[in-house]
C-alpha positions as CSV (number, residue, x, y, z in Angstrom):
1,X,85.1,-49.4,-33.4
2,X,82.9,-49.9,-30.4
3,X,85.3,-47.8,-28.4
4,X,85.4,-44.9,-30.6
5,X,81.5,-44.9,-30.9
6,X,81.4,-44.7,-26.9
7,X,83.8,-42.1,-26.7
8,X,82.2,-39.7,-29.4
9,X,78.9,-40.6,-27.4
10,X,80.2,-39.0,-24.2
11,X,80.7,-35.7,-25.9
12,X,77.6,-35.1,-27.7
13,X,75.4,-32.1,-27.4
14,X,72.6,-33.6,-25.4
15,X,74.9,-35.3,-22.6
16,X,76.1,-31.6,-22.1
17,X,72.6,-30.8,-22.0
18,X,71.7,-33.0,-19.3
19,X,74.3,-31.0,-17.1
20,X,72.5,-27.6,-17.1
21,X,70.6,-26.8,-13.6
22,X,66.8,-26.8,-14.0
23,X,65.1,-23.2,-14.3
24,X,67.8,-21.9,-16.5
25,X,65.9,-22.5,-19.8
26,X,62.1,-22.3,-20.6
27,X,59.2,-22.2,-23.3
28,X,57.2,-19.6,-24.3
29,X,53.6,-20.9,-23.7
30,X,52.6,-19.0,-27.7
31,X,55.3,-19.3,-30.0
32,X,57.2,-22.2,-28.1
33,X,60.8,-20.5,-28.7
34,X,63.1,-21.6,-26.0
35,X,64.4,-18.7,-23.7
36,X,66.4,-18.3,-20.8
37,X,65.1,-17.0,-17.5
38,X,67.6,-15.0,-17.5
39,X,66.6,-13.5,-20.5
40,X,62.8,-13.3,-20.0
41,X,63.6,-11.6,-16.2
42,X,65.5,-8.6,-18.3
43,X,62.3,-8.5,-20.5
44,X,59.6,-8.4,-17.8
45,X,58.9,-11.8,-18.6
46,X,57.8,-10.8,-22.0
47,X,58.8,-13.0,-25.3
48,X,61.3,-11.2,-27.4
49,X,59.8,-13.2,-30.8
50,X,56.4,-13.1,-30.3
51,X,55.9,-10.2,-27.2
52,X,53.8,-13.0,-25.2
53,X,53.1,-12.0,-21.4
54,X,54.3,-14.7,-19.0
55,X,51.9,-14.0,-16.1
56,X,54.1,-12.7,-13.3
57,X,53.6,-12.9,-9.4
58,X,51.8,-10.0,-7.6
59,X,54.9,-8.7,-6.3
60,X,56.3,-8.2,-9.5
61,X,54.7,-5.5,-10.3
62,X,55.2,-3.2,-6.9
63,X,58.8,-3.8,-8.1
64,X,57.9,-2.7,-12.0
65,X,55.5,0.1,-11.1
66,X,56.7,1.4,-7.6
67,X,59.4,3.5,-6.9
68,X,62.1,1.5,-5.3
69,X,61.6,2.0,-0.9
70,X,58.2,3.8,-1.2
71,X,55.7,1.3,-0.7
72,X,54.2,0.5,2.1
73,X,51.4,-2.2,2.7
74,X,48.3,-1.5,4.6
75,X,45.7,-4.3,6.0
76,X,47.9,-7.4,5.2
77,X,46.7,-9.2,8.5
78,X,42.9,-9.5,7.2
79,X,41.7,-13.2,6.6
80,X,38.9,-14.7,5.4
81,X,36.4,-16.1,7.4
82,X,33.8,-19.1,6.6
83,X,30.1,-17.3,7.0
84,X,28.6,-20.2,4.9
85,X,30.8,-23.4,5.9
86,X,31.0,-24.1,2.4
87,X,32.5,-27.3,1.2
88,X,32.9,-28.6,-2.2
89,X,35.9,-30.9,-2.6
90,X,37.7,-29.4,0.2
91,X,36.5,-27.1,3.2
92,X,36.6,-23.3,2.5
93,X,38.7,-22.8,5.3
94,X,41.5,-25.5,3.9
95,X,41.6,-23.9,0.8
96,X,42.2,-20.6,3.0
97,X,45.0,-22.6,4.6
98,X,46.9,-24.3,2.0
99,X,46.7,-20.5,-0.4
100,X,48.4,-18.7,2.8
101,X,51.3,-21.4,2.7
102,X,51.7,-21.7,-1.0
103,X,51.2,-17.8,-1.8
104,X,52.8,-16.4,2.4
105,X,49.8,-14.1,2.1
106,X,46.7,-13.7,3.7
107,X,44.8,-13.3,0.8
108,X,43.9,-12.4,-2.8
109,X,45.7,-8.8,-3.0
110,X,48.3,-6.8,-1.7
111,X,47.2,-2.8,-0.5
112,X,49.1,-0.1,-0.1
113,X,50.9,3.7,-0.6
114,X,53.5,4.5,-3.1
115,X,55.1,6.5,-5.8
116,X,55.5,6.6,-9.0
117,X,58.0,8.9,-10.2
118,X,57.4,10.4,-7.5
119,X,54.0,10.7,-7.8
120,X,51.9,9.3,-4.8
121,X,49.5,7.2,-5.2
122,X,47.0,4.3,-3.5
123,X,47.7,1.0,-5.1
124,X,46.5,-2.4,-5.4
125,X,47.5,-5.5,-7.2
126,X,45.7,-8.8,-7.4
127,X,47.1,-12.2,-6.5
128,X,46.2,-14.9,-9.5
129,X,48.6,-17.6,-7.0
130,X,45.6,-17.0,-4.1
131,X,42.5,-19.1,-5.3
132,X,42.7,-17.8,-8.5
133,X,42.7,-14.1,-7.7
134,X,39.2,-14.2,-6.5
135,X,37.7,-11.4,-4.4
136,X,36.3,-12.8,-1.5
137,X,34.9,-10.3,1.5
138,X,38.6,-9.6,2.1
139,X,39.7,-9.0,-1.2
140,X,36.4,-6.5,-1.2
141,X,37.2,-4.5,2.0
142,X,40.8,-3.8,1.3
143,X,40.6,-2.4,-2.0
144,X,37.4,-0.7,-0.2
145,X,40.0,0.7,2.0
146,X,42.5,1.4,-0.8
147,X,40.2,3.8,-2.9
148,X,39.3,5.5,0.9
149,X,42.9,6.4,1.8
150,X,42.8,7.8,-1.9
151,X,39.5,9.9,-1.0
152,X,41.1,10.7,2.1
153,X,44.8,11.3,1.3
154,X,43.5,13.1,-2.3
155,X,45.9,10.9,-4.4
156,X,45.4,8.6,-7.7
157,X,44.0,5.6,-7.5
158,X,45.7,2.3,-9.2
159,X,44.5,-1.1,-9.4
160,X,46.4,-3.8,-10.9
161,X,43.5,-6.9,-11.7
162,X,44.4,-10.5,-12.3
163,X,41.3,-12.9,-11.2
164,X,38.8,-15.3,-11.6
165,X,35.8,-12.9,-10.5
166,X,33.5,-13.5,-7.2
167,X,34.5,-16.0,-4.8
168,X,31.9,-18.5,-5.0
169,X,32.8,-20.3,-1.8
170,X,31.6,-16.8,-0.2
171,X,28.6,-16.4,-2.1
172,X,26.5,-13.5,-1.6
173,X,28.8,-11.7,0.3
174,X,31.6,-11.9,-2.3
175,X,29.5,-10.5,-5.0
176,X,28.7,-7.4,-2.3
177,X,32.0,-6.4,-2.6
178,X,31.3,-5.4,-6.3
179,X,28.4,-3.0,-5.0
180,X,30.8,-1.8,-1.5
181,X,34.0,-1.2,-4.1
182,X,31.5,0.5,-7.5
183,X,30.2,2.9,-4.7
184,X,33.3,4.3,-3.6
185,X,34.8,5.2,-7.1
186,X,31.6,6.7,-7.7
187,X,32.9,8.9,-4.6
188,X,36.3,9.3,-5.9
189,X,35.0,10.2,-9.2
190,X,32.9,13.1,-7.7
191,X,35.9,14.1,-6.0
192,X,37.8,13.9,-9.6
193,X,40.9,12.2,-8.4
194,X,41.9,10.0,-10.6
195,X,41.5,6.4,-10.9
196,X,43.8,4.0,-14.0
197,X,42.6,0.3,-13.9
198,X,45.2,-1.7,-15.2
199,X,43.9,-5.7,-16.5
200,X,46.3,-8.3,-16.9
201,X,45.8,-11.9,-17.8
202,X,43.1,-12.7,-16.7
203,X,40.3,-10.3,-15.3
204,X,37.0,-11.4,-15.4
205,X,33.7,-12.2,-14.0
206,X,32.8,-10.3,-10.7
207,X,36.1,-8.2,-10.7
208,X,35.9,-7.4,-14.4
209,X,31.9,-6.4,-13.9
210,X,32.8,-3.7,-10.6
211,X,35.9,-1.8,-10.0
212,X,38.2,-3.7,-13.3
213,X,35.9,-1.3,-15.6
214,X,35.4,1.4,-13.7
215,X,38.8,3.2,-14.3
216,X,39.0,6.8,-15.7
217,X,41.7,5.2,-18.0
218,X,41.6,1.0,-19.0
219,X,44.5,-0.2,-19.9
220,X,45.7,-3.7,-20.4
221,X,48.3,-5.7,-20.9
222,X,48.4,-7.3,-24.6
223,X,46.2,-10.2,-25.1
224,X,45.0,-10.7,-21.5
225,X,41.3,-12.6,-21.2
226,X,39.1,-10.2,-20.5
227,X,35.1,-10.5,-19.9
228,X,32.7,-11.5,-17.8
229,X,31.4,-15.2,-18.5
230,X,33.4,-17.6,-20.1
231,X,33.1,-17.9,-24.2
232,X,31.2,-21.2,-24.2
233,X,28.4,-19.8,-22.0
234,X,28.3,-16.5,-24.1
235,X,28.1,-18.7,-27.6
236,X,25.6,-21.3,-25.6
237,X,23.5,-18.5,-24.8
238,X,23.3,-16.5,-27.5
239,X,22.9,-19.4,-29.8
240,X,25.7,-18.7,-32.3
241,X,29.8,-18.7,-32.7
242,X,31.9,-15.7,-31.4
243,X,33.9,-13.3,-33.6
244,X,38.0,-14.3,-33.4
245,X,39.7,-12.8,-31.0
246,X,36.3,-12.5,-28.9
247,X,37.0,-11.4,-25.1
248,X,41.0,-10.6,-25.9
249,X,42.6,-7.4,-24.7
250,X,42.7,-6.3,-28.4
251,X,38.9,-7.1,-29.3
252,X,38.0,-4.9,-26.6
253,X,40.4,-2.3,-28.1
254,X,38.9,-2.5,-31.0
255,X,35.5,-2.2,-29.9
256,X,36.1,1.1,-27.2
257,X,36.2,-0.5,-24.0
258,X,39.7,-0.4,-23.3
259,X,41.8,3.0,-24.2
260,X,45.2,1.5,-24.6
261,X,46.9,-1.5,-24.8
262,X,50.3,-1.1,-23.3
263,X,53.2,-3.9,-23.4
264,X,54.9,-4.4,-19.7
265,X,58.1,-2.8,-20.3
266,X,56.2,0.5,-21.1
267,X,53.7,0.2,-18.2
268,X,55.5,2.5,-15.6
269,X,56.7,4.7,-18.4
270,X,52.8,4.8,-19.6
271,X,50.8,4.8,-16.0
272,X,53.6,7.9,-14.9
273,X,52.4,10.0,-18.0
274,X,48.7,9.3,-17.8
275,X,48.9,10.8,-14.1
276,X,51.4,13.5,-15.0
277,X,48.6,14.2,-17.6
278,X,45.4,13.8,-14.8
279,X,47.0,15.2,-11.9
280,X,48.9,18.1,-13.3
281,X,47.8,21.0,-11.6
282,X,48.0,19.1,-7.8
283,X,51.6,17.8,-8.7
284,X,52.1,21.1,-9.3
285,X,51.0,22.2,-5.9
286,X,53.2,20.1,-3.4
């Protein structure tokens, strides 16, 4: 009897389990379904129950948005300096240090020219893995520099956002950048190129309050965190509780800030119509 109960042991379901490689299954982080990776990479990294948005590296979406072999990165080499010698629980420039190594960037977001559909733009898309997305000096000056070579070139503009806000270990100077970036699109929207901010999970603070909003179209990705403060500072401040769904992508839907709300499997299909649309009569002309 004892050896017959050993034996079925051996073949049960969760010894077989205990075989399968790690990374081959996971959880959604809303619904708690259990998915393969295999089956989330297909999708984008988007739920098929409950459409959740896994939040997906920075160089995801050059691959998603960009024409295969047409981007090329501009100002990767610039790194952050340490004006203030701040210090908190480590060194600024340790924190510098150990986000190069985990992240094998320089810093918060990744620059450069590409198409879509064939359509050339300037692009930009933020790095949540480097100190939380945060725009620092650096951060500041190269999407400074992105929205001149679109001024300069005469192509769209289009920022991908995924941050934290201001870089507080840079104080003043980060939240310059917000002022140095809002002044340029105030340039390029004089020149009426066109400029689609695209906010993923999260954008907020400093970021959300400069060139995040500032896009001739907003659109996000579904139920991103969107805003400025955090909620418990808005309802500490204001004395009261916030409506449900308060600072979600579909809140500020609802209440006219953001023009669409696009899932990520659409998002090239979406951002290549929106400039077909805004840039018809120039894509006519090359």
């Amino acid at each position: 009897m004892v050896d017959w109960f050993n034996r079925a042991r051996k073949g049960t379901p969760s010894a077989e389990k205990r075989d399968i490689p790690d990374g081959v299954w996971t959880k959604c982080q809303s619904c708690n379904e259990i998915l393969t990776v295999m089956s989330l990479d297909k999708n984008f990294w988007v739920c098929p129950k409950c459409e959740f948005h896994f939040r997906i590296p920075a160089v995801s979406y050059i691959s998603l948005l960009i024409d295969p072999d047409t981007f090329e990165e501009f100002d990767a080499d610039l790194v952050s300096m340490d004006p203030l010698e701040f210090k908190d629980l480590k060194k600024y420039p340790e924190r510098i240090a150990s986000a190069r190594k985990k992240t094998g960037r320089n810093d918060a977001v990744i620059c450069g020219m590409g198409k879509i559909e064939g359509i050339e733009i300037s692009f930009c898309v933020m790095d949540f893995e480097f100190i939380g997305g945060s725009m620092g000096s650096v951060v500041g000056e190269k999407v400074a520099r992105a929205i001149e070579r679109s001024i300069s070139k005469g192509v769209p503009l289009v920022i991908v956002s995924c941050s934290g806000g201001a870089r507080m270990m840079e104080g003043i100077l980060s939240l310059m950048q917000m002022a140095k970036t809002s002044t340029l699109l105030a340039m390029l929207n004089k020149l009426k190129i066109p400029f689609i901010s695209i906010l993923t999970n999260p954008t907020t603070a400093g970021v959300m309050a400069s060139y995040a909003s500032l896009g001739d179209v907003i659109i996000a990705e579904p139920k991103a965190l969107l805003g400025f403060a955090g909620p418990r500072v808005i309802a500490q401040t204001i004395g009261g509780e916030l409506p449900p769904g308060f600072q979600s992508s579909e809140f500020f839907r609802e209440h006219g800030f953001l023009d669409k709300i696009v899932s990520r499997p659409q998002l090239k299909k979406t951002t290549t119509q929106l400039l077909q649309y805004m840039w018809h009569q120039n894509i006519n002309q090359t």
